[in-house]
MDAnalysis code that builds the backbone (N, CA, C; Angstrom):
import MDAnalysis as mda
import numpy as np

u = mda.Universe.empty(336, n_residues=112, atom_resindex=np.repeat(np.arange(112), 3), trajectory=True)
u.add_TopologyAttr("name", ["N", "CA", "C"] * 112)
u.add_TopologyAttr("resid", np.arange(1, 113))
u.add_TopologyAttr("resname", ["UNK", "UNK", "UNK", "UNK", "UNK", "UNK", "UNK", "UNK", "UNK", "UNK", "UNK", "UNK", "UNK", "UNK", "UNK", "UNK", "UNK", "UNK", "UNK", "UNK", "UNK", "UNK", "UNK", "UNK", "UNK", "UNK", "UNK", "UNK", "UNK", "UNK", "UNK", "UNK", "UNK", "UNK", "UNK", "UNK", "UNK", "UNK", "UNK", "UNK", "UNK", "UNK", "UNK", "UNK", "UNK", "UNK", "UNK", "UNK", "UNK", "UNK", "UNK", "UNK", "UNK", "UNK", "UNK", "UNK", "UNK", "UNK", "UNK", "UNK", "UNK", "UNK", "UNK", "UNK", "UNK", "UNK", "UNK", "UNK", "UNK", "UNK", "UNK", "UNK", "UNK", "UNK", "UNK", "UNK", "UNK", "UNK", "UNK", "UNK", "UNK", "UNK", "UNK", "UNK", "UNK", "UNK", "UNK", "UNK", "UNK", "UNK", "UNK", "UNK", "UNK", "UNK", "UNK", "UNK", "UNK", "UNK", "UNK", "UNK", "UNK", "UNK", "UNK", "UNK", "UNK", "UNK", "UNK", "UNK", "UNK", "UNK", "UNK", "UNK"])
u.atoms.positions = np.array([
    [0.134, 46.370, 20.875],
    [0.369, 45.928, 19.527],
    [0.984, 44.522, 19.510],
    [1.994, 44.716, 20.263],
    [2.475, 43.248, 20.766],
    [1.725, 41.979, 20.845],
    [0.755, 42.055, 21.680],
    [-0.296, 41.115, 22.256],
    [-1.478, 41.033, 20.824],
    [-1.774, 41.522, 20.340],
    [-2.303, 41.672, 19.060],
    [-1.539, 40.831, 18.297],
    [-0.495, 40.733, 17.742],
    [0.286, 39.776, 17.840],
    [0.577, 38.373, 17.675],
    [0.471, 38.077, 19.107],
    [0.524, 37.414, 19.729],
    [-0.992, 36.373, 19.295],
    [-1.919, 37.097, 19.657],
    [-3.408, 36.514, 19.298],
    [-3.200, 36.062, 18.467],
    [-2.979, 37.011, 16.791],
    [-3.101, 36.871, 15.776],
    [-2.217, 35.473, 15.020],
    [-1.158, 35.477, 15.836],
    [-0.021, 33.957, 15.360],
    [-0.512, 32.824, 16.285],
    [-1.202, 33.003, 17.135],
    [-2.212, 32.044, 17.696],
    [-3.029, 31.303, 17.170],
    [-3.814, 32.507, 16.619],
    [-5.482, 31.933, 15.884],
    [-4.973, 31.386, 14.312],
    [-4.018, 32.086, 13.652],
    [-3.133, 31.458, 12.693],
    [-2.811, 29.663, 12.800],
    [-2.039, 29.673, 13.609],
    [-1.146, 28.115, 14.211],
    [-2.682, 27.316, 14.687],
    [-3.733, 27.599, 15.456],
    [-4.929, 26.822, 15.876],
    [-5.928, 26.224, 14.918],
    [-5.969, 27.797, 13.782],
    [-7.736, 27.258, 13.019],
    [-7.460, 26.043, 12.254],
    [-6.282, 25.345, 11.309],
    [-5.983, 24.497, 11.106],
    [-6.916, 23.375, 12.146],
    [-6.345, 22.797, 12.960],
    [-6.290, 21.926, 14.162],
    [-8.160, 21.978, 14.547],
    [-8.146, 23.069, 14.653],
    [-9.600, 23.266, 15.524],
    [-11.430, 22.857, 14.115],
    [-10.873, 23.534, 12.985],
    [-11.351, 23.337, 11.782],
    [-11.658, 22.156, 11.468],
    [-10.450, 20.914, 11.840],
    [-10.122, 19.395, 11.791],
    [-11.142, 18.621, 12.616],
    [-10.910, 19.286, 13.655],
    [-11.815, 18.877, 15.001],
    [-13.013, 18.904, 14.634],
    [-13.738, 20.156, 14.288],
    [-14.643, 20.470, 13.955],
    [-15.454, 20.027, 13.075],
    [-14.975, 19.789, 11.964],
    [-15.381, 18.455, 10.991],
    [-15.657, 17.195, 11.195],
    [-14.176, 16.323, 12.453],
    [-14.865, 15.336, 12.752],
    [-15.454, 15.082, 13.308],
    [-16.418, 16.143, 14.305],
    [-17.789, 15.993, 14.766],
    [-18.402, 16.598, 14.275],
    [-18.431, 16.917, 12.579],
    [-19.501, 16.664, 11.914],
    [-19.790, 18.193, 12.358],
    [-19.419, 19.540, 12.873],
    [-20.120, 21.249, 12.831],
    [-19.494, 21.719, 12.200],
    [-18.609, 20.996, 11.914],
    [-18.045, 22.156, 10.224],
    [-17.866, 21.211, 8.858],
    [-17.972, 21.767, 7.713],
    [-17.388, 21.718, 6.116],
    [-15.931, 20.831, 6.291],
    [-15.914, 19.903, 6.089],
    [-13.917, 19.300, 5.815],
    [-13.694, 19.604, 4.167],
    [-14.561, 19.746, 3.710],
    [-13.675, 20.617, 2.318],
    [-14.433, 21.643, 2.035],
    [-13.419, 22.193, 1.002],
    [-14.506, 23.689, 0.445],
    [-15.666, 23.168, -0.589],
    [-15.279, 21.925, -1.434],
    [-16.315, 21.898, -2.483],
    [-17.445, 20.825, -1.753],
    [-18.179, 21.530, -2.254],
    [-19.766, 20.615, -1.958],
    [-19.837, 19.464, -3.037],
    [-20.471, 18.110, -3.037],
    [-20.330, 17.619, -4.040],
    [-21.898, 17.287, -3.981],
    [-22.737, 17.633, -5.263],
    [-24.265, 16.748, -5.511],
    [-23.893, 16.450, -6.886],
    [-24.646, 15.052, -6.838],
    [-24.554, 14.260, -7.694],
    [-26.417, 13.648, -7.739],
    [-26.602, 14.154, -8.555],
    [-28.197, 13.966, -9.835],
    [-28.014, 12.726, -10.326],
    [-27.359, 11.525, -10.630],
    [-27.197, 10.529, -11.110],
    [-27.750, 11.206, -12.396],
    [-27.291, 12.532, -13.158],
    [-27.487, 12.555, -15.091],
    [-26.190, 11.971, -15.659],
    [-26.685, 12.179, -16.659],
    [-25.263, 11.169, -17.631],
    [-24.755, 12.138, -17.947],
    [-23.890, 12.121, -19.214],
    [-23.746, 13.477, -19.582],
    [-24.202, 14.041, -20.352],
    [-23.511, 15.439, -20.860],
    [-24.481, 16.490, -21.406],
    [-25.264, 15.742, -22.527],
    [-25.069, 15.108, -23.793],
    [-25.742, 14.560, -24.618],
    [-27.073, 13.585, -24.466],
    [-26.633, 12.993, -22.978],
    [-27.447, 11.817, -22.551],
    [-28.665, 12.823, -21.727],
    [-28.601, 13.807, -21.416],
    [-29.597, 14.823, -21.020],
    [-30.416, 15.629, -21.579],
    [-30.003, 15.905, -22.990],
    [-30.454, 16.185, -23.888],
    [-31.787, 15.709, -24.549],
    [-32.957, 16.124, -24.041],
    [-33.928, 15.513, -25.258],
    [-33.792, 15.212, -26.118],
    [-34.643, 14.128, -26.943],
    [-34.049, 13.661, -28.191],
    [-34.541, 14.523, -28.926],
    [-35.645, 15.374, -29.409],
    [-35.682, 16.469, -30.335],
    [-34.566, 17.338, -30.425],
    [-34.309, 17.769, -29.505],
    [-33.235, 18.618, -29.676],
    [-31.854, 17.967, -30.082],
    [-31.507, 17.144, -29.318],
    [-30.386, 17.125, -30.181],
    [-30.195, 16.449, -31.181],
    [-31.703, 15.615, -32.008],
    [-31.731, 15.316, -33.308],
    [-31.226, 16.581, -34.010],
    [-32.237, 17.790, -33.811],
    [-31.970, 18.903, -34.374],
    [-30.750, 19.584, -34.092],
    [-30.228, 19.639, -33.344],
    [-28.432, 19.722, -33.185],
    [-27.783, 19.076, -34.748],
    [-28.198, 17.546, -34.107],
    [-27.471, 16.849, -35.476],
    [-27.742, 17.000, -37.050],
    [-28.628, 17.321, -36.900],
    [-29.475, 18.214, -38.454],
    [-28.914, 19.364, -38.635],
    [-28.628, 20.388, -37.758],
    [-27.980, 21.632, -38.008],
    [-26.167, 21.252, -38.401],
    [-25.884, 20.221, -37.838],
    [-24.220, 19.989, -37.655],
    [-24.111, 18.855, -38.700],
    [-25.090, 18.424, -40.009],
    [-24.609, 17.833, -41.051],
    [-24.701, 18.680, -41.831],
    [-25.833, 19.733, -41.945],
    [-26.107, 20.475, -43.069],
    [-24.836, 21.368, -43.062],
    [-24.496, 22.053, -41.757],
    [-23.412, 22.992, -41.885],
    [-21.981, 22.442, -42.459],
    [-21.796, 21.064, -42.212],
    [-20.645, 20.483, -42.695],
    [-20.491, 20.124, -43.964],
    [-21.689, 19.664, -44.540],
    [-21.892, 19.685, -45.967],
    [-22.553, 20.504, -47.337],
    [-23.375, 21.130, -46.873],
    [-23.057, 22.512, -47.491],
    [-22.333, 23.456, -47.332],
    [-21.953, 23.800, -46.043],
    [-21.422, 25.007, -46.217],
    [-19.867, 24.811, -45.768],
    [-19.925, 23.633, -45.390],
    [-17.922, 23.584, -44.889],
    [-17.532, 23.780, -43.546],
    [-18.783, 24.080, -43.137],
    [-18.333, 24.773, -41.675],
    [-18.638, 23.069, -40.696],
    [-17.768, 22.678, -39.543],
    [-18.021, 21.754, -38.237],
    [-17.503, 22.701, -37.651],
    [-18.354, 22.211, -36.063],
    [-18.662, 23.074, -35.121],
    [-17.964, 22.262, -34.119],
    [-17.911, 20.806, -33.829],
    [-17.011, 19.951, -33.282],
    [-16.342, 19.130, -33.742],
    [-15.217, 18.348, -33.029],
    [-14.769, 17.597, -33.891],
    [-15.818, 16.717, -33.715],
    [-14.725, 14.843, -34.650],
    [-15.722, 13.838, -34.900],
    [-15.788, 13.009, -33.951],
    [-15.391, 12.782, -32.914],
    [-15.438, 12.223, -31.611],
    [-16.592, 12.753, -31.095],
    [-16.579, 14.297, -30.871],
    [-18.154, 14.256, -30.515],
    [-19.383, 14.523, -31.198],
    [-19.239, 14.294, -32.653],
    [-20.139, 14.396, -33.460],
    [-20.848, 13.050, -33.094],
    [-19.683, 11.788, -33.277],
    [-20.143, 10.815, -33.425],
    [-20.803, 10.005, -31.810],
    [-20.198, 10.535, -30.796],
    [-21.344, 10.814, -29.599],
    [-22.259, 11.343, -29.462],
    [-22.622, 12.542, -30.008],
    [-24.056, 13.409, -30.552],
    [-24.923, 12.523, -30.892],
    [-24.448, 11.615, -32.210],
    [-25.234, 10.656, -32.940],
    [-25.563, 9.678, -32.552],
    [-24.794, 8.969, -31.844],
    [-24.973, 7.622, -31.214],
    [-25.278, 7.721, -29.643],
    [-25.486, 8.235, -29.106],
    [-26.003, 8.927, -27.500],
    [-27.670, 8.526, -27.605],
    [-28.164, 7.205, -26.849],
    [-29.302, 7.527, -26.283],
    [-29.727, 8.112, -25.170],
    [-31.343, 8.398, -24.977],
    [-31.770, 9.744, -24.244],
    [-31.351, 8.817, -22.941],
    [-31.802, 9.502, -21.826],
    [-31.842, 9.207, -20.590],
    [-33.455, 9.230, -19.853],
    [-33.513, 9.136, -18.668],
    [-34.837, 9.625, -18.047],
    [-34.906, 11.033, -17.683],
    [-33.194, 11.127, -17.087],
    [-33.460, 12.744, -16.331],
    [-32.880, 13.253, -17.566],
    [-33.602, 14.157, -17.957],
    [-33.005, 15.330, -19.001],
    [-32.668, 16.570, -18.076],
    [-32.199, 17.796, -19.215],
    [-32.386, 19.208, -18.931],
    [-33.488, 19.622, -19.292],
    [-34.226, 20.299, -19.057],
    [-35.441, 21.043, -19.271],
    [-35.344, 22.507, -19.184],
    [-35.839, 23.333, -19.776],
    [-36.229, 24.893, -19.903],
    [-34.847, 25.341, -20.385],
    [-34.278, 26.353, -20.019],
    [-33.326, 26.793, -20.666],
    [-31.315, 26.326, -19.867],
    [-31.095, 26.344, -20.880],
    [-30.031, 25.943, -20.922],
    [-28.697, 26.486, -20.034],
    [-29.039, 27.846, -19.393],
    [-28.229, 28.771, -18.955],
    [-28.699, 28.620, -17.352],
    [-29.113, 27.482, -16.845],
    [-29.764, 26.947, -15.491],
    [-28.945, 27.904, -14.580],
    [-30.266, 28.604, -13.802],
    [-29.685, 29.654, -12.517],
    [-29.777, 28.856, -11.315],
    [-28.900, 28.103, -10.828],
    [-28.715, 27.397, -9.750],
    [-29.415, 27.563, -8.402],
    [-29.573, 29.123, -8.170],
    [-29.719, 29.516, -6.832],
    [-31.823, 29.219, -7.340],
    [-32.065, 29.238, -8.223],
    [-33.692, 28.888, -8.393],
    [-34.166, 27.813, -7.650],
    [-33.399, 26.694, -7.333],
    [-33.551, 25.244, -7.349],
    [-33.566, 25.409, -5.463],
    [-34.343, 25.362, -4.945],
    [-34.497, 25.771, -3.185],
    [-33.557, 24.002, -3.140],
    [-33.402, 23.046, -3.362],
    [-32.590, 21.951, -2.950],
    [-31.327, 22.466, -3.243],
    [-30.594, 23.028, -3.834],
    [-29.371, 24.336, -4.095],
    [-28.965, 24.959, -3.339],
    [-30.024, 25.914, -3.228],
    [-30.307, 26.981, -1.744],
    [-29.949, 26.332, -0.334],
    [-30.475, 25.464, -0.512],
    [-30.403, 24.810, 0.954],
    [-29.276, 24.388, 1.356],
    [-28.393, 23.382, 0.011],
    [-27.390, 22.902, 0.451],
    [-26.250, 23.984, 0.301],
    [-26.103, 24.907, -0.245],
    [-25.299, 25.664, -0.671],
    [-25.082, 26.836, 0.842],
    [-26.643, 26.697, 1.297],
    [-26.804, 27.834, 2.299],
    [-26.974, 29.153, 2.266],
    [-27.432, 29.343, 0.900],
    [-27.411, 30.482, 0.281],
    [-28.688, 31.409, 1.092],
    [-28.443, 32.140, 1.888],
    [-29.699, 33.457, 2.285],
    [-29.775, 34.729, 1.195],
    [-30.722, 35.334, 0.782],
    [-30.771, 36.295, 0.140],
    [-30.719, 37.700, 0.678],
    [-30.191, 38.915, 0.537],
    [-30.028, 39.694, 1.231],
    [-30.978, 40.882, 1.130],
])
């Protein structure tokens, strides 16, 4: 039990150090988050312009007939004034990540 132990406050005090190592020749992860970057703008600038014309059509009528805003005016008035981009979003909005095999790959995701 002892020696168990012993291992265990070993491999504790090492993976630090060895993890470090390991990274700087490049066979392991040096952080937990992955970072990809799509060069999109943001959410508005991704947005087709039909749609979020029609966003902005739904979010005057509701404010002026019926009383109701849905955001404030900071981002109303980014809604409005936001041109499109090249890369949009496409298909649905609730994007399942693991679909995208460039995802898969980097993520390392195997299916079971």
């Amino acid at each position: 039990m002892f020696i168990m132990f012993l291992f265990f406050l070993i491999a504790q005090c090492l993976a630090k150090p060895i993890k470090l190592c390991l990274g700087m020749c490049g066979l392991a992860q040096t952080s937990d988050e992955i970072e990809i970057d799509e060069n999109l703008g943001n959410y508005f600038e991704t947005l087709p312009n039909a749609k979020r014309k029609a966003w902005l059509t739904t979010e005057v009528y509701n404010a002026n007939k019926l009383g109701i805003k849905t955001f404030g005016t900071g981002t109303f008035e980014q809604l409005r004034t936001t041109k499109g981009r090249a890369k949009m979003l496409k298909n649905t909005p609730c994007y399942e990540i693991l679909s995208s095999l460039d995802y898969t790959t980097k993520f390392q995701y195997v299916p079971i």
